[in-house]
ChimeraX commands (.cxc) that place a marker at each C-alpha (Angstrom):
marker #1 position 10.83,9.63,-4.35 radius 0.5
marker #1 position 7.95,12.35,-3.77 radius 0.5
marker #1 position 5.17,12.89,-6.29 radius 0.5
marker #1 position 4.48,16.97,-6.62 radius 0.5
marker #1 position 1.10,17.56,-5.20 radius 0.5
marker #1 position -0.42,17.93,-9.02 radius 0.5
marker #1 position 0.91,14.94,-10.27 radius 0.5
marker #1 position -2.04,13.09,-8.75 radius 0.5
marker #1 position -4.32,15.06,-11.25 radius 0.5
marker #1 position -5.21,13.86,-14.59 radius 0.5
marker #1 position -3.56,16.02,-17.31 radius 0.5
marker #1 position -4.63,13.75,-20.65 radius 0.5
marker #1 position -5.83,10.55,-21.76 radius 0.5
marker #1 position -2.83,9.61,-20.97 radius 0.5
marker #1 position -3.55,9.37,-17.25 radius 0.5
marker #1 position -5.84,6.83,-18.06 radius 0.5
marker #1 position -3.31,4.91,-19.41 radius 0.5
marker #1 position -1.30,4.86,-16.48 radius 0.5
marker #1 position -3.61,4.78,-13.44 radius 0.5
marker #1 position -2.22,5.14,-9.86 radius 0.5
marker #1 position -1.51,1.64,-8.28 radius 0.5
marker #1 position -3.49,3.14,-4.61 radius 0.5
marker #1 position -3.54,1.11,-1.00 radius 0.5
marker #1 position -7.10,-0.09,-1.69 radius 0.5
marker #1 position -8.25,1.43,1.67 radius 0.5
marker #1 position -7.58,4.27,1.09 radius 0.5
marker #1 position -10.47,4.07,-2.05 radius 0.5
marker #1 position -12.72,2.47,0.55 radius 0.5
marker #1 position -12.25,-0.90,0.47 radius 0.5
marker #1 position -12.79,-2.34,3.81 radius 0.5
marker #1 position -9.53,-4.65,4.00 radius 0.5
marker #1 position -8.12,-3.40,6.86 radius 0.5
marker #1 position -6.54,-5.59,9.75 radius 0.5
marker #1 position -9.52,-4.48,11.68 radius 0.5
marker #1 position -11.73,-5.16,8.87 radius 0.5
marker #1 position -12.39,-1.28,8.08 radius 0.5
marker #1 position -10.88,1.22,5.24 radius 0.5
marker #1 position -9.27,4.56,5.54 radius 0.5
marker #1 position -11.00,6.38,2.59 radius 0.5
marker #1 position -8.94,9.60,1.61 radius 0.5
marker #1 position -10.91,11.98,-0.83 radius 0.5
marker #1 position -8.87,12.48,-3.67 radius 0.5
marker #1 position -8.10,8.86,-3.73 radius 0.5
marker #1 position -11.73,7.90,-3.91 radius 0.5
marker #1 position -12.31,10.52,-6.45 radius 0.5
marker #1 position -9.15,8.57,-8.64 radius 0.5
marker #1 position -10.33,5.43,-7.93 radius 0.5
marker #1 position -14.25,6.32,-8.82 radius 0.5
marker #1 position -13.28,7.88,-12.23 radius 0.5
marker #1 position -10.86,4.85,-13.33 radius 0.5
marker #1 position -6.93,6.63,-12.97 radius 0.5
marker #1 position -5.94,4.48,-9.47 radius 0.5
marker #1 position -5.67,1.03,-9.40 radius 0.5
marker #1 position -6.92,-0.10,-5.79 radius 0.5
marker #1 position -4.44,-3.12,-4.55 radius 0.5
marker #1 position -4.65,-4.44,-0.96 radius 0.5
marker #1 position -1.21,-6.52,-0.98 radius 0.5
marker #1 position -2.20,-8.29,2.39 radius 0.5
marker #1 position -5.65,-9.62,1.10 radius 0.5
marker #1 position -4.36,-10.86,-2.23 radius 0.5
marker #1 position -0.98,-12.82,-0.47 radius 0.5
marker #1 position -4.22,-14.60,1.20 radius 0.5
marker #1 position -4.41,-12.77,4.79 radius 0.5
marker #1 position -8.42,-12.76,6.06 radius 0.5
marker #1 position -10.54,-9.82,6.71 radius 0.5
marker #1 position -10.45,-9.03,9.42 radius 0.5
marker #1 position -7.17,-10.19,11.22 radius 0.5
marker #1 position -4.40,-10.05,13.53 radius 0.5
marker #1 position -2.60,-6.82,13.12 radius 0.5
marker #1 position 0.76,-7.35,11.96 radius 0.5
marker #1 position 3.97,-5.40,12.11 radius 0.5
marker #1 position 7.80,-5.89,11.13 radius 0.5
marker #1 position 10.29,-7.32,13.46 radius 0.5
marker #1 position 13.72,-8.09,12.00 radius 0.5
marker #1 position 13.15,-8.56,8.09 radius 0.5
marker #1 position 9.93,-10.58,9.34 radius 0.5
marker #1 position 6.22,-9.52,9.53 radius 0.5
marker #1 position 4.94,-11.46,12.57 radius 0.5
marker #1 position 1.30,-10.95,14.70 radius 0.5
marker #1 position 1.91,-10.41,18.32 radius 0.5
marker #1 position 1.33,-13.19,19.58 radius 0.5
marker #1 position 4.32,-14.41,16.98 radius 0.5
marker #1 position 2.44,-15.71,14.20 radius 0.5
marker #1 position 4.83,-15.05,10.97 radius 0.5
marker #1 position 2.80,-13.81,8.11 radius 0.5
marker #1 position 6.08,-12.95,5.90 radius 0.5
marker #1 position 4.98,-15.06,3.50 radius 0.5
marker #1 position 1.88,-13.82,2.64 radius 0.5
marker #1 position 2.93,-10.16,2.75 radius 0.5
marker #1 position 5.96,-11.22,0.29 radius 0.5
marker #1 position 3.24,-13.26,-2.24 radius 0.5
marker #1 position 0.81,-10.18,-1.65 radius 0.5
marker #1 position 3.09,-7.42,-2.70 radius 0.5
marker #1 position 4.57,-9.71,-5.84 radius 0.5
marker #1 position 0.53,-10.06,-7.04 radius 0.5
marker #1 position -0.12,-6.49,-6.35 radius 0.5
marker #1 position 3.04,-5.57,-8.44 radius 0.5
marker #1 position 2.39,-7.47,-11.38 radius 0.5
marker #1 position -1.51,-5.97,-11.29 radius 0.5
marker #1 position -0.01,-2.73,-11.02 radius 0.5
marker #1 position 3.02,-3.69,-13.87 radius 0.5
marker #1 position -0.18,-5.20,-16.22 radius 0.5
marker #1 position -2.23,-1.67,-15.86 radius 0.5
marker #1 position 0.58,0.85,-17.14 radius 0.5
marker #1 position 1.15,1.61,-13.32 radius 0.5
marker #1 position 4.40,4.03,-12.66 radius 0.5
marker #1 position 3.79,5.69,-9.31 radius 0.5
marker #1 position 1.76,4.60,-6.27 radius 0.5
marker #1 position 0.10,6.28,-3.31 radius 0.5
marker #1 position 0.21,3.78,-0.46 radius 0.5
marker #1 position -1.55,3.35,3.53 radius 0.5
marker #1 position 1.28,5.35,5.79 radius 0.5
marker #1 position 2.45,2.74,8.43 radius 0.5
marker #1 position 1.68,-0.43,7.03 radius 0.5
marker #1 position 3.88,-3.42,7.35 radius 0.5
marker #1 position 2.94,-3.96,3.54 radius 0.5
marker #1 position 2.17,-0.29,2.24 radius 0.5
marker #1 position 4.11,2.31,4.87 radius 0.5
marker #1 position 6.77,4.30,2.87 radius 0.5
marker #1 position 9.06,5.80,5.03 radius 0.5
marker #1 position 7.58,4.81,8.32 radius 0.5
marker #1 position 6.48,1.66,10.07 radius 0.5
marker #1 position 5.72,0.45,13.27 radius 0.5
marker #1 position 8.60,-1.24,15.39 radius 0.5
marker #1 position 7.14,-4.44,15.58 radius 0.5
marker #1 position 6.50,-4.13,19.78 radius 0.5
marker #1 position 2.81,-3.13,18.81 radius 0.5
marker #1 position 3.39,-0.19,21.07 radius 0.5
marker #1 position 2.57,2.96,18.61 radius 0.5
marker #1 position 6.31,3.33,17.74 radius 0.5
marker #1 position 7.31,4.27,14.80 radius 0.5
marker #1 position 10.80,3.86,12.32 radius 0.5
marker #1 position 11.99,4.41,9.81 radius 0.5
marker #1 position 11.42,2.56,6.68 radius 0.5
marker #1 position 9.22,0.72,4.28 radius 0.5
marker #1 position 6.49,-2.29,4.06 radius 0.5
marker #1 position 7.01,-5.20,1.70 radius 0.5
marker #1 position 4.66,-3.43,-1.23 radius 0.5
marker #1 position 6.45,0.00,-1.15 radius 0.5
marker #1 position 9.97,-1.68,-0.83 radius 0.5
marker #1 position 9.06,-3.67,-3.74 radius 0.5
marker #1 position 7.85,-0.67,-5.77 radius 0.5
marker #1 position 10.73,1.72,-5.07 radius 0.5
marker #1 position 13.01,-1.46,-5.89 radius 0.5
marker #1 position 11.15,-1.90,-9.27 radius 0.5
marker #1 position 11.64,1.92,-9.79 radius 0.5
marker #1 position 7.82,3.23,-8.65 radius 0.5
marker #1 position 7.31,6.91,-7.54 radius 0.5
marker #1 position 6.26,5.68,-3.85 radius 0.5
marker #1 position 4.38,8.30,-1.58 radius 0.5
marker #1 position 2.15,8.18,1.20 radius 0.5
marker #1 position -1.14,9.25,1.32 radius 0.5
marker #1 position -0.19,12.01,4.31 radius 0.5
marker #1 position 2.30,13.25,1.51 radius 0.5
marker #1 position -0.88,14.51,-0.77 radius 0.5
marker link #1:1,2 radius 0.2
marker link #1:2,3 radius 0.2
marker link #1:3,4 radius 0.2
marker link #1:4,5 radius 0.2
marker link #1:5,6 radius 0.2
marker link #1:6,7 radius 0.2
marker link #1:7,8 radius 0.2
marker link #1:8,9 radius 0.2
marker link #1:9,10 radius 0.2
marker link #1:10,11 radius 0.2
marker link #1:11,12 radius 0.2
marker link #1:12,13 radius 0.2
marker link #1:13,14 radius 0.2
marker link #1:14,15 radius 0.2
marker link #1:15,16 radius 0.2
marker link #1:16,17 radius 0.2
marker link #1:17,18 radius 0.2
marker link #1:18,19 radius 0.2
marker link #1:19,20 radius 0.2
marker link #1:20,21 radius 0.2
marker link #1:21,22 radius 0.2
marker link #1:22,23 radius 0.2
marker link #1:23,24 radius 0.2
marker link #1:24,25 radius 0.2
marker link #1:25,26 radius 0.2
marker link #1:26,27 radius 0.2
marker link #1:27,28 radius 0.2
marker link #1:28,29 radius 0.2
marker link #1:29,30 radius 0.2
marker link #1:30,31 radius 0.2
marker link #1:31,32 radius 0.2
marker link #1:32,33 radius 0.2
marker link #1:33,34 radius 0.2
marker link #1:34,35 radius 0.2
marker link #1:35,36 radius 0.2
marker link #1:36,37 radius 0.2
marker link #1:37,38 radius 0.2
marker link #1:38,39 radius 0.2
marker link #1:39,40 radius 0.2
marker link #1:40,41 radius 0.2
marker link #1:41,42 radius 0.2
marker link #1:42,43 radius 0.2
marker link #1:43,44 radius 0.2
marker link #1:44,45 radius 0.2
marker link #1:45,46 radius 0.2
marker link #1:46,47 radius 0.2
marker link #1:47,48 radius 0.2
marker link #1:48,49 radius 0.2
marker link #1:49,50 radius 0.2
marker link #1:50,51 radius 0.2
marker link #1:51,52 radius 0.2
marker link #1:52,53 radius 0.2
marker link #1:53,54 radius 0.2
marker link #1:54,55 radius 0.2
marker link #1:55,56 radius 0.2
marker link #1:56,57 radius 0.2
marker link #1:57,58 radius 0.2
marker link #1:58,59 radius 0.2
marker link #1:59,60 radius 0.2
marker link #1:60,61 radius 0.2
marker link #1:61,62 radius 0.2
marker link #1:62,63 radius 0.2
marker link #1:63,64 radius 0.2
marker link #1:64,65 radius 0.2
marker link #1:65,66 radius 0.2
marker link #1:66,67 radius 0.2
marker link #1:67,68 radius 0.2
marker link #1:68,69 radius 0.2
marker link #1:69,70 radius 0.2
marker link #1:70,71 radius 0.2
marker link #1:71,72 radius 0.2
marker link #1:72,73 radius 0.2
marker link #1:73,74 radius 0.2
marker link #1:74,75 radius 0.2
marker link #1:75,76 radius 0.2
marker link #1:76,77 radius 0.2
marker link #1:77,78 radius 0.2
marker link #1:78,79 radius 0.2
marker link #1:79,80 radius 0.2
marker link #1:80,81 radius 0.2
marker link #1:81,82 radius 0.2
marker link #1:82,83 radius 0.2
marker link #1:83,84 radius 0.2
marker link #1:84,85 radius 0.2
marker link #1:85,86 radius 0.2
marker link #1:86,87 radius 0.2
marker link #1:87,88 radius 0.2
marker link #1:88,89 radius 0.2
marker link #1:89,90 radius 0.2
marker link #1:90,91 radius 0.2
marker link #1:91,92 radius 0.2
marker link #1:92,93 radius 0.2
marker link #1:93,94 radius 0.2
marker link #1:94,95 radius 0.2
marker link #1:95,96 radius 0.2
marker link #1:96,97 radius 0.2
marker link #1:97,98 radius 0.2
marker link #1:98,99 radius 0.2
marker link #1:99,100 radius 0.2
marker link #1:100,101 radius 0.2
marker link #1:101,102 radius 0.2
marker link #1:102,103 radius 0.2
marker link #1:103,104 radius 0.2
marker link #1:104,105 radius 0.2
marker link #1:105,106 radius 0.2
marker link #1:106,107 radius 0.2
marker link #1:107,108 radius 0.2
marker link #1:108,109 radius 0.2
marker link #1:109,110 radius 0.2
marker link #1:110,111 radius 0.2
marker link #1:111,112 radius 0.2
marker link #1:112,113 radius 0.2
marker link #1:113,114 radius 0.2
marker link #1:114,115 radius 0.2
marker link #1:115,116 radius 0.2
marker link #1:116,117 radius 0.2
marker link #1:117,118 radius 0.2
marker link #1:118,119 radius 0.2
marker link #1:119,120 radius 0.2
marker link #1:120,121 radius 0.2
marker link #1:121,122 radius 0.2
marker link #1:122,123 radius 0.2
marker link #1:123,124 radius 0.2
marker link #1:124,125 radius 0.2
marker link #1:125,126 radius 0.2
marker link #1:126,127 radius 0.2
marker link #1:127,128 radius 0.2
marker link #1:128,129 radius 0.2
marker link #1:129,130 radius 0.2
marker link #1:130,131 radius 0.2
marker link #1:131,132 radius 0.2
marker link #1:132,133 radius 0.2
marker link #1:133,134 radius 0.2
marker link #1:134,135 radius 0.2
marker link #1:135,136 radius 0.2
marker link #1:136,137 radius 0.2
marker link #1:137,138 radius 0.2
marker link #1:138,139 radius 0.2
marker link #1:139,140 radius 0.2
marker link #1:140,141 radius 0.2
marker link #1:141,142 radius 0.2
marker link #1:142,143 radius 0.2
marker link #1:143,144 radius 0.2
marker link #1:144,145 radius 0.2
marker link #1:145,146 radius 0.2
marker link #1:146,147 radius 0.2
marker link #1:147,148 radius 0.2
marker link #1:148,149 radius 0.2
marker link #1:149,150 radius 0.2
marker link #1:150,151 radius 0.2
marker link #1:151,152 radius 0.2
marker link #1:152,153 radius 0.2
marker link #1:153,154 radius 0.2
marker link #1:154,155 radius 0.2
view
């Protein structure tokens, strides 16, 4: 489900009421796999005047920063060298969802690609750039619970 580009603005007080749960790299936070952020500009400008909710789903199920990069293989989020963080991308996204549930949160801009965030697209889990189609634990879990799901390239 697709937000319309203007839905991102604030229209009321209401918006403040119901922030944006946002992938919290793409505000800035450096919680990357590779210990760096993605900052997009209209999410920063959200996230600096209070109506997004930064979440990082992989730091909060307990993953370090920075760490192996992870991508999903069969149902299973493993590194490449086989290491199966499922787990912690599972516990991550239930947090980040109940943050998100406790602030009003109805809709959610997420990181393209991630195996926790991606909506719509993810890597293969070969770690060779390809993509597929589908979505990471977080935006599975939010579209499940009935979220407006959309990836920042979608803005």
């Amino acid at each position: 489900m697709s937000l319309p580009k203007n839905a991102l603005m604030p229209c009321s007080d209401e918006s403040r009421n119901n922030p944006i749960l946002v992938s919290a790299c793409l505000a800035g936070v450096c919680c990357r796999y590779d210990g760096g952020a993605t900052p997009h500009p209209v999410i920063m400008r959200l996230a600096h005047e209070g109506l997004a909710l930064p979440v990082c789903p992989e730091v909060l199920g307990g993953l370090p920063v920075p760490r192996e990069p992870v991508e999903l293989r069969g149902g299973r989020a493993l590194t490449r060298a086989g290491t199966d963080c499922t787990g912690a991308l599972h516990a991550g996204a239930h947090k980040a969802l109940a943050l998100g549930r406790d602030r009003g949160c109805l809709r959610a801009v997420l990181k393209s690609r991630s195996p926790s965030c991606g909506a719509g697209r993810v890597y293969d889990g070969t770690f060779s750039g390809r993509l597929v189609s589908g979505d990471g634990f977080f935006a599975a879990l939010l579209k499940a619970q009935g979220f407006a799901v959309q990836s920042e390239e979608e803005l």
